[in-house]
N, C-alpha and C positions, 0 to 999 in steps of 0.2 A: 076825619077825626083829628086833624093835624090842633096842638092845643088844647085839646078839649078839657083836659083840666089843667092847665097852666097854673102855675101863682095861686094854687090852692095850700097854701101855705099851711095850715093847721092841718088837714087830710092825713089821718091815719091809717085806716082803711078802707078797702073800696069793694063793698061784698058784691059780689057775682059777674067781676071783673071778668072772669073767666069762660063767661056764659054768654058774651058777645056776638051777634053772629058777626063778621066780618070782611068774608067773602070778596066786596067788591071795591074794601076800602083801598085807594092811590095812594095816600097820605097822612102820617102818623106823625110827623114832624111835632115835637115837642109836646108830646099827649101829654106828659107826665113829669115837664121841666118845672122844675122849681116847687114839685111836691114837695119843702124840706120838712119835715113830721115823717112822711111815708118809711115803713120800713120793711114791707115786705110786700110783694106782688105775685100774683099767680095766674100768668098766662100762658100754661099749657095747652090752653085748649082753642090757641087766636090762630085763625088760616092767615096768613101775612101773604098769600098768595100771588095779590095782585098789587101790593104796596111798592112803591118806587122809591117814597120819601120819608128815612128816620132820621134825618137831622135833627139832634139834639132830645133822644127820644125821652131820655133819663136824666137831659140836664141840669146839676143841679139841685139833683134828688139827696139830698149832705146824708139824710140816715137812712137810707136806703141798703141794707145788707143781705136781702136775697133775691132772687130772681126766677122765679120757678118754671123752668117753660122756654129762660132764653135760650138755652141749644134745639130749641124744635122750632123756631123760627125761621121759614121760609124767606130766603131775600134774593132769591134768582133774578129779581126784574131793579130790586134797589137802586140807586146810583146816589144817594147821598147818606154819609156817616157822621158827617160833621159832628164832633161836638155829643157822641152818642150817647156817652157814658162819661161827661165833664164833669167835674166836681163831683161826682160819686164818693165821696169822704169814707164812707163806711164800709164798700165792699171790698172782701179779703181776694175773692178767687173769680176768675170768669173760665169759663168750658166754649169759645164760640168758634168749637171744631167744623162745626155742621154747616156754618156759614157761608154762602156760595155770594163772594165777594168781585163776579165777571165783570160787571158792568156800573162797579163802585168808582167813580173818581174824585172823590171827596171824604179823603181819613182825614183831617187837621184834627186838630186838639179831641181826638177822638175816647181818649182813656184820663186827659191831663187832668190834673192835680185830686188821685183816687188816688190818696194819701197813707190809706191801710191795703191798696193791693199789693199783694205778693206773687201772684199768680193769673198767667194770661195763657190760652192758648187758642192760637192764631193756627193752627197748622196747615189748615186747608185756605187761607185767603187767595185769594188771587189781585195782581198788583196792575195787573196788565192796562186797565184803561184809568189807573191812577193820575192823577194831575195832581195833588195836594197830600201830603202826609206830616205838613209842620207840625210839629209839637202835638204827634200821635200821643205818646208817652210821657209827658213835659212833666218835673216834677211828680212823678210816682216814686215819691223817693223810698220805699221800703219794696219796691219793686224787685224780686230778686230772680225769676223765670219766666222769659217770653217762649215756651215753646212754639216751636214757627220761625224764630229769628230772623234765620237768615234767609229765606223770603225778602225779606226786608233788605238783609245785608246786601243781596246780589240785585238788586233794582238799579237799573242801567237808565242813566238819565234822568233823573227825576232829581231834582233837588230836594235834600234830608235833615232842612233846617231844625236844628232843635228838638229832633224825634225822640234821643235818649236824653235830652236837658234835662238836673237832678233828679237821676235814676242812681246814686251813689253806691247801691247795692246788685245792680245788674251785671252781670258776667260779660265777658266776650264781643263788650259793643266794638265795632269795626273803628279802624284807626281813621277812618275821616269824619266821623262824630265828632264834635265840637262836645268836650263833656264839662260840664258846671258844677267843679270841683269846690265844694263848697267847705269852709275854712272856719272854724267859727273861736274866737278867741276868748277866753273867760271876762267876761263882762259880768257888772252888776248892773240889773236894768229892773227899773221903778216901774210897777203895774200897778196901775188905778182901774178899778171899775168902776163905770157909770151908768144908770140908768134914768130913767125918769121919774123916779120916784124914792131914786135912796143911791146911796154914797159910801163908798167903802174905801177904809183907810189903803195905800199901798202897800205894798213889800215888796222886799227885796229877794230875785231869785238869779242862780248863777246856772248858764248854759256853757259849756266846753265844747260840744262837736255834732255835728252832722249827725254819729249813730244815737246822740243821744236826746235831742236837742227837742224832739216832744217831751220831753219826761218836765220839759217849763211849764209845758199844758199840765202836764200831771197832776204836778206839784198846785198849779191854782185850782183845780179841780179837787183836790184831795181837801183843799182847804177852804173852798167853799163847791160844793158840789151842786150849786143849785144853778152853777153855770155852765156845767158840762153840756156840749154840743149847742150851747147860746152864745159864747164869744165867738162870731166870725170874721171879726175886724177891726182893727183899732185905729186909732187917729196919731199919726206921727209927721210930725213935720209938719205940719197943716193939712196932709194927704192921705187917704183913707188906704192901708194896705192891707193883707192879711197878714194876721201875725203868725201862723205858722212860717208863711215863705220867707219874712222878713227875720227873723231868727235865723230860719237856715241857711239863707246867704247872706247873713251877717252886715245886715243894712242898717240896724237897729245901734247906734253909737254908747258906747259905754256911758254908764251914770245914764242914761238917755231914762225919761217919764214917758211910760204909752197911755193910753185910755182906750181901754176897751169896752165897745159900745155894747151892752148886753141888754138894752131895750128892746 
């Protein structure tokens, strides 16, 4: 099943998703990467029994805000996480107590940049035949409870590159974390939208800090609403970056013109 709906880009719903048999499937790797439309799933009723491979199962999925079904997934045999839950934009909270993470050694950018999570719990992972945990966490920046933590904290040997990277609101991350104290200075920064077929004048908006610094989204969203969840990227420099991350670590240079690609 690994892919199987990849790059299904408009895919809102998937009726009887739930009604699978699945029994004997190995591999689920990126079933459901880059649904970005999808916004809800219900697989309560999937046996994950014999599955090895969810690399990247949800990567991707930008409005994806519920998940009905992931705390009964069976992953005793798993070994790849990669990338599980990347760019999850939309979901608030994850439950993946249940999780039987023995023979996982591949967390890397496993939760990175699920920009509205606040809530994770991890409590039953197991780390033991971990090789990879970089940038588990990376920019969840409104991240403010890992139940499980320290799990994590007490992982003997393993290199922790950038697991709590712009997590600004998380508690108690351990003093060998590298944390990406992100700084943002009052700027006035020119926003132009573009598309293929029409042109909207600029304005001018002013971000100050880290706690606040989506409220830029807001603010262009408030004022043209027909691009909410369509600006993923803008063009700066000559190089395509996300303008969320580029705000919040304050890469974006005063007076600076973005263009955000809303095609």
């Amino acid at each position: 099943m690994e892919y199987m709906f990849n790059k299904c880009h408009k895919l809102k719903k998937i009726i009887g998703i739930n009604k699978l048999i699945i029994n004997n499937v190995l591999d689920m790797s990126g079933i459901f990467s880059e649904c970005n439309e999808l916004k809800s799933l219900d697989l309560s009723n999937f046996n994950t029994i014999n599955v090895k491979n969810m690399r990247g199962m949800f990567n991707k999925c930008h409005k994806l805000k519920q998940i009905i079904g992931i705390n009964k997934l069976i992953t005793t045999y798993v070994t790849n996480m990669y990338g599980m839950f990347n760019e999850c934009n939309e979901l608030k909270s994850l439950d993946l107590s249940n999780f039987n993470t023995i023979n996982v050694f591949d967390f890397g950018i496993m939760f990175q940049e699920c920009f509205e999570l606040t809530y994770v719990n991890i409590s039953n992972f197991n780390f033991q035949k971990a090789k990879n945990i970089k940038w588990m966490f990376n920019k969840c920046y409104k991240l403010n409870e890992i139940k499980g933590i320290n799990i994590i904290i007490n992982i003997q040997n393993l290199e922790k590159t950038g697991i709590f990277d712009g997590c600004p609101k998380l508690k108690n991350i351990p003093s060998y974390e590298h944390r990406n104290i992100m700084n943002i200075i009052k700027k006035q920064i020119n926003i132009k939208f573009i598309s293929v077929d029409q042109k909207i004048n600029g304005y001018v908006v002013t971000c100050y800090n880290t706690d606040n610094f989506e409220n830029v989204l807001e603010k262009i969203y408030l004022k043209y609403p027909q691009y909410k969840n369509k600006a993923n990227c803008c063009l700066y420099g000559g190089a395509v970056v996300n303008e969320r991350v580029s705000l919040a670590e304050n890469k974006i240079e005063d007076n600076s013109t973005i263009l955000i690609d809303c095609s």
